[in-house]
C-alpha positions in Angstrom: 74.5 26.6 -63.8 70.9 28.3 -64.6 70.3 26.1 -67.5 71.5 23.3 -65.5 68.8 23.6 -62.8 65.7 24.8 -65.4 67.3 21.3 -67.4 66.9 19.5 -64.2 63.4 21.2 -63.5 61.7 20.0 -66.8 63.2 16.4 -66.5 61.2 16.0 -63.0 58.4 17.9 -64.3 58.0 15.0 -67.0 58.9 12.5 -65.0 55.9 14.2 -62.2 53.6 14.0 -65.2 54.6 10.6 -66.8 54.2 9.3 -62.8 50.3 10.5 -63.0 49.8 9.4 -66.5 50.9 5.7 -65.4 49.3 5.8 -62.2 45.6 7.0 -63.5 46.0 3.9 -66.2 47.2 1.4 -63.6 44.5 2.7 -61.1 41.7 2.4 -63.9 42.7 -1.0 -65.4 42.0 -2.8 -62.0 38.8 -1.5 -61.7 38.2 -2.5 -65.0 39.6 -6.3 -63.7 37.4 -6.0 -60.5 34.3 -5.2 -62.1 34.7 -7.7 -64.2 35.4 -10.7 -61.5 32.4 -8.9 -59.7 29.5 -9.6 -62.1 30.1 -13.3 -62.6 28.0 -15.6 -59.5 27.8 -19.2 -58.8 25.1 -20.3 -57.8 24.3 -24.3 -57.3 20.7 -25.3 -56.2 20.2 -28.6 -54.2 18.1 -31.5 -55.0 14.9 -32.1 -53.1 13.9 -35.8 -53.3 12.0 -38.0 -50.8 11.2 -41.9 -51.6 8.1 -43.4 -49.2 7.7 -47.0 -48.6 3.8 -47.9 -46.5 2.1 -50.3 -45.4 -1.0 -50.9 -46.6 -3.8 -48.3 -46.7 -4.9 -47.0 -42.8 -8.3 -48.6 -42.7 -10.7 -48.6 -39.5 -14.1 -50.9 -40.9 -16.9 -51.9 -38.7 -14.3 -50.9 -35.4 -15.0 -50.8 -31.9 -14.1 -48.8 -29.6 -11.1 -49.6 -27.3 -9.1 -48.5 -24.6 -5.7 -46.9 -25.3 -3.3 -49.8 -23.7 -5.0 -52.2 -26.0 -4.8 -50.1 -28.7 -1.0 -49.4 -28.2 -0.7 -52.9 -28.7 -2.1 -53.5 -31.9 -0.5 -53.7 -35.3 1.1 -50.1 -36.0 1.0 -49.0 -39.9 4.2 -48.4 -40.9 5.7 -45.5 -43.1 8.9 -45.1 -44.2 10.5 -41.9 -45.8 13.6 -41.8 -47.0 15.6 -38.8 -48.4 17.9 -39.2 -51.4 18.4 -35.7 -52.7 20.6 -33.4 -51.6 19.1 -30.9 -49.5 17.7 -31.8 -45.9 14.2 -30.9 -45.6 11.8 -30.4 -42.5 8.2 -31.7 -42.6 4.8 -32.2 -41.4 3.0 -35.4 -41.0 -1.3 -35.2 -41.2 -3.7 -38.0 -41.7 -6.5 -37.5 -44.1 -9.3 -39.1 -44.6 -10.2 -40.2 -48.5 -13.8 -41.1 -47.7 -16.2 -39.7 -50.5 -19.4 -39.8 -48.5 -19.5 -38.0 -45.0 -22.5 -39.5 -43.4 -20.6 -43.1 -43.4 -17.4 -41.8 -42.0 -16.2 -41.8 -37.8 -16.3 -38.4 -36.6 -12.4 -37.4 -36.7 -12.9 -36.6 -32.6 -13.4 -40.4 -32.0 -10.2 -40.9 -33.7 -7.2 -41.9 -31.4 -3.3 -42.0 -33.0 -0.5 -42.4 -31.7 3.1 -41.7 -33.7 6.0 -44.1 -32.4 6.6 -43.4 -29.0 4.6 -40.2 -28.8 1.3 -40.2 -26.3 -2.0 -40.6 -27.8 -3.7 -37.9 -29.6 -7.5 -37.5 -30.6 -7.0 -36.7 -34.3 -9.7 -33.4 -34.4 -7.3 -31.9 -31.1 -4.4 -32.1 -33.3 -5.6 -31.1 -36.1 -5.1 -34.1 -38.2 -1.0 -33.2 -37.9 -0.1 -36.6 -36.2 3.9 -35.5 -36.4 5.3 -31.8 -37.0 8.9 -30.4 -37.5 10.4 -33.4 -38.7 14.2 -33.0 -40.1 15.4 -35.8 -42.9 19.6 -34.9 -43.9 20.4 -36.3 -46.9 20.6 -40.0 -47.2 18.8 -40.4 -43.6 15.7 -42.6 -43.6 13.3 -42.4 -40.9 10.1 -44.9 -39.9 6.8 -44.3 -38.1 4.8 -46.1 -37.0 1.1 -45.1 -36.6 -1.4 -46.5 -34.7 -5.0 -45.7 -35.0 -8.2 -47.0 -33.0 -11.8 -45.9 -32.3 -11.5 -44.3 -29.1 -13.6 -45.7 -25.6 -15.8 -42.6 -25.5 -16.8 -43.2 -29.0 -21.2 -42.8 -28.8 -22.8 -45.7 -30.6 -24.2 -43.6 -33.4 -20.2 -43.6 -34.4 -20.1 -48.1 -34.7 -20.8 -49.6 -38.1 -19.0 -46.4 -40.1 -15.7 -46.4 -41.3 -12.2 -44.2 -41.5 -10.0 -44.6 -44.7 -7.5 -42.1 -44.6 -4.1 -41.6 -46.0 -0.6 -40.2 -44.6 0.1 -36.9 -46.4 3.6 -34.8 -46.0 3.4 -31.2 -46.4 7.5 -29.2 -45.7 9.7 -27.3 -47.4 13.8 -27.7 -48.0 16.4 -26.2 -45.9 18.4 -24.2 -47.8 21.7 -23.0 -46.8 22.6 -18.9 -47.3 26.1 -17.5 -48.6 25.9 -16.3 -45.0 26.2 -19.6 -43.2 
């Protein structure tokens, strides 16, 4: 009966150590599998594009100055911007003025604008930024429509000079985190 029982003792003390043996290699295979699954990342970037369609160039030659109903009324310039990438992206709108020689050009606080249904603006308050935080999703197109005008309280020493200027964009993409 003795050698029965120290029998019975060594069969479960293999089987106890053959148990740990198979555990520790089970245990250290999937970590091996996790580690693995861990280091490979995905990551797709987005496409940034923007297509504009204007009028012609924003011109204000031998002007004088008006008041801002009469001005609302004239002939907007019309800018179009379209996105077809993939990302949405939020933007600035500023008018800049491409005159080379400063002496001929209207003083940018004589400058009135107005952007779609906004209120007037003189240009030097706003900083030349005529439209800010502007959203375009993808595939959205949005117009503006700009009117400009040599404002009432423009001094004479301001008729006879000119304002060429063009629309510029300046923005960044919104990109969307693993988080959201």
């Amino acid at each position: 009966m003795i050698d029965f029982i120290k029998t019975k003792k060594t069969y479960l003390m293999l089987l106890a150590v053959l148990f740990v043996f198979i555990s520790l290699s089970e245990t250290t295979y999937s970590l091996f599998l996790t580690s693995n699954s861990i280091a490979e990342l995905d990551y797709n970037t987005g496409l940034l594009d923007l297509k504009f369609t204007e009028d012609e160039q924003i011109t204000l030659e031998k002007t004088f100055p008006i008041n801002d109903s009469d001005a609302i009324d004239l002939k907007p310039y019309i800018l179009k911007i379209e996105n077809t990438g993939s990302l949405p992206y939020i933007f600035d709108l500023s008018l800049i003025s491409t005159s080379d020689n400063d002496e001929e050009v209207i003083d940018s606080k004589y400058i009135k604008v107005k952007v779609n249904d906004s209120l007037p603006n003189n240009l030097f308050a706003i900083d030349n930024k005529i439209s800010t935080n502007n959203i375009i999703y993808p595939g959205e197109e949005k117009e503006f429509k700009i009117n400009i005008w040599l404002d009432i309280s423009a001094p004479n020493s301001e008729l006879g000079k000119k304002f060429i200027a063009k629309v510029v964009t300046s923005g960044s993409a919104i990109y969307k985190t693993l988080d959201n």
